[in-house]
C-alpha positions as CSV (number, residue, x, y, z in Angstrom):
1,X,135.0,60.0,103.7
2,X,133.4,60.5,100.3
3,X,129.7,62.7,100.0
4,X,126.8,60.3,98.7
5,X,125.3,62.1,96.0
6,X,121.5,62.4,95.6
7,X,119.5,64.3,92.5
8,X,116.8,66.2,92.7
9,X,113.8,66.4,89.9
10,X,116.2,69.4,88.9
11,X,119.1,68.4,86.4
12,X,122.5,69.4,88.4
13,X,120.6,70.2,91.6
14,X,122.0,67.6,93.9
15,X,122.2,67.6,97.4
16,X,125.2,66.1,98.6
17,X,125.8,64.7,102.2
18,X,129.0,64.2,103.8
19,X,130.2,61.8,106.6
20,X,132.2,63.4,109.3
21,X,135.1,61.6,111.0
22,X,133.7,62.0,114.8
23,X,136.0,60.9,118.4
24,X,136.2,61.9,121.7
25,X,137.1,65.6,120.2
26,X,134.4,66.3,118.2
27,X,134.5,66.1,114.7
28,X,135.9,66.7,111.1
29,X,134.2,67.2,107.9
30,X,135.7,67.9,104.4
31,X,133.6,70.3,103.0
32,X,135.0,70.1,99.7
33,X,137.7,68.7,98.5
34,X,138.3,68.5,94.2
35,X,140.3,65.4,94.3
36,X,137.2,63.2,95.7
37,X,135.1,61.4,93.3
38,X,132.2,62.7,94.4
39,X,133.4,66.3,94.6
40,X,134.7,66.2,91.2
41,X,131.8,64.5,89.6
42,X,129.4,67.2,90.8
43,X,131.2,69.9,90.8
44,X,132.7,69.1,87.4
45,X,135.9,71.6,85.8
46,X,134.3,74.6,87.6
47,X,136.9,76.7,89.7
48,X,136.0,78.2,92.6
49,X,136.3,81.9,92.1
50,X,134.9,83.2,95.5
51,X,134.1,81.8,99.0
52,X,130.9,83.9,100.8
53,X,129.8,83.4,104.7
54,X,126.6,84.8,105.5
55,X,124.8,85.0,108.8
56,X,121.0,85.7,109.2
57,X,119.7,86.1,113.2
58,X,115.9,86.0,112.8
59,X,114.2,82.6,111.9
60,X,111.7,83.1,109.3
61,X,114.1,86.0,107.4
62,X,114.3,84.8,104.1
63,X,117.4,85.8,101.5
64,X,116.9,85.2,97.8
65,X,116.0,84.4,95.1
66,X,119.4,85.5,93.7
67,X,121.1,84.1,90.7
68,X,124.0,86.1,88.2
69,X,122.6,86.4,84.6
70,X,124.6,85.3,81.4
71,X,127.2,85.9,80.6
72,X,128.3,85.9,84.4
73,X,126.1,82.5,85.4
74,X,127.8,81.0,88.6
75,X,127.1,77.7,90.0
76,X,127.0,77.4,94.0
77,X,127.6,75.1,96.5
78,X,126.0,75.7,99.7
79,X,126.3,74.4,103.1
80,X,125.0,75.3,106.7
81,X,127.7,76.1,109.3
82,X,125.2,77.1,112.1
83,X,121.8,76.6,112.8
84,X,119.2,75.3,110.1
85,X,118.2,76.7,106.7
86,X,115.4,75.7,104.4
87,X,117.7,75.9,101.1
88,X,115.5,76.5,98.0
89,X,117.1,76.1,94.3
90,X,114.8,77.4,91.2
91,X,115.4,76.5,87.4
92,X,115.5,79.2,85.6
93,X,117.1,78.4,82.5
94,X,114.5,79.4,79.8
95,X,115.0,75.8,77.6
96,X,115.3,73.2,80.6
97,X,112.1,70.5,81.0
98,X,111.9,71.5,84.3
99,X,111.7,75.8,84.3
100,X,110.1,77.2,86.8
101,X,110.4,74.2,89.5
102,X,111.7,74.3,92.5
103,X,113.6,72.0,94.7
104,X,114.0,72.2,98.9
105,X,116.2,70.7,101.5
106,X,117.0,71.9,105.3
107,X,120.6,72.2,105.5
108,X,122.2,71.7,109.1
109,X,125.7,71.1,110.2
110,X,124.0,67.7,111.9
111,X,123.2,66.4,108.8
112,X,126.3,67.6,106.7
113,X,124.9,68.4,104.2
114,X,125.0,71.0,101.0
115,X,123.1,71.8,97.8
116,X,125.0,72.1,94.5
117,X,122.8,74.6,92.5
118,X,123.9,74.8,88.8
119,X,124.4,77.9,86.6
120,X,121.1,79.4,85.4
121,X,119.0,78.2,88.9
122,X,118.2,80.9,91.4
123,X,119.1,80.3,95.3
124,X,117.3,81.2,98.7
125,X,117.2,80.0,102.1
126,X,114.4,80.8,105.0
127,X,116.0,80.9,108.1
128,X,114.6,78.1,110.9
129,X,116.9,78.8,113.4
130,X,117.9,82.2,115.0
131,X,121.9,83.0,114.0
132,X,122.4,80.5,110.8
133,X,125.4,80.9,109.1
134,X,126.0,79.7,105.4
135,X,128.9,79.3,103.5
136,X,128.8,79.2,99.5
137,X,131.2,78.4,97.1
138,X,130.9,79.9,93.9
139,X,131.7,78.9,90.0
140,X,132.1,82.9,89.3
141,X,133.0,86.2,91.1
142,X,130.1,88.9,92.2
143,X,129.4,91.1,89.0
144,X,127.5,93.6,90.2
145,X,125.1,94.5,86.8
146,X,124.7,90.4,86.5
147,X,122.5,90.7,89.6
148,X,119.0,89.4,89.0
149,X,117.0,87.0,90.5
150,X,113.1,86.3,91.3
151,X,110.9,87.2,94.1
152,X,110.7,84.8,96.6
153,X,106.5,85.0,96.8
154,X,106.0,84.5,93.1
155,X,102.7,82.9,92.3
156,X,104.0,80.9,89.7
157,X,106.4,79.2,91.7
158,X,104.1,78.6,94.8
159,X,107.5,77.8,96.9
160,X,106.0,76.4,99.9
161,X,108.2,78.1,102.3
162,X,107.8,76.6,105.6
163,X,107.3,79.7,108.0
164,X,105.6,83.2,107.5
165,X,108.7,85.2,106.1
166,X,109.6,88.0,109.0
167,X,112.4,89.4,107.0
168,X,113.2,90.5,103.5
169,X,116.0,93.0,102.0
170,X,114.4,96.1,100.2
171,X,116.2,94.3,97.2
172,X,114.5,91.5,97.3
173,X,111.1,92.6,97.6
174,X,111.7,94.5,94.7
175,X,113.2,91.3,92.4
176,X,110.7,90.7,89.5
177,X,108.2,88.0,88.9
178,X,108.9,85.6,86.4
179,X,106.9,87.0,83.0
């Protein structure tokens, strides 16, 4: 069956939520599929240039924020195999009405959902419970010196992340706050 699509105060940001087929076995869900509508409208001409799993134990860890600079801007669609996620998405794009704001949403496999973040938007994720595992499509491949991203405690965001963080990468302690 076809996502519904719902926006976010963030232009492109759009969560999008899926309806499994469910019977006596269990359950399938398309997870993406180009051909569908709904796929195709958000998603737009983008390829999909690389598929990512990751897997975080401890709740409260938090990855991000991680976005690829220009020229090497990716978009990312994100979904929650396992366990629950707080999904954060950040504008970023210096000219958009909305820079600097932030948009949540939990992502679980019960709710089937997954968060579209556009090209130029940062992404993180604080882990709710233990062993969550992500999946992420992206618009681009990894480029290494494209790396940048935001730290996840700036003051000028204020992200109100649900849970004292208990994890962080050496990386992204060290990401800059925005100037």
């Amino acid at each position: 069956m076809l996502p519904n699509q719902h926006p976010t105060p963030i232009a492109g940001v759009l969560e999008l939520i899926s309806q499994p087929f469910r019977d006596h076995r269990g359950a399938f869900l398309n997870a993406f599929r180009a051909q569908e509508p709904t796929f195709a409208e958000a998603w737009g001409n983008r390829s999909i240039a690389q598929v990512n799993l990751s897997r975080t134990e401890a709740v409260g860890a938090i990855r991000g924020l991680h976005l690829q600079a220009a020229p090497h801007s990716e978009a990312k669609l994100v979904r929650c195999l396992r366990g629950l996620v707080w999904d954060v998405a950040v504008d970023l794009r210096p000219h958009s009405a909305t820079y600097g704001l932030w948009h949540a949403v939990e992502l679980c496999p019960e709710q089937a959902n997954a968060l579209l973040i556009p090209e130029g938007c940062a992404h993180g994720f604080q882990v709710l419970e233990p062993s969550s595992e992500l999946l992420y499509l992206h618009s681009g491949a990894w480029v290494p010196e494209a790396e940048t991203g935001v730290r996840w405690d700036d003051p000028q965001l204020a992200i109100a992340w649900p849970l004292p963080a208990s994890e962080l990468s050496d990386r992204d302690r060290s990401l800059p706050l925005l100037p």
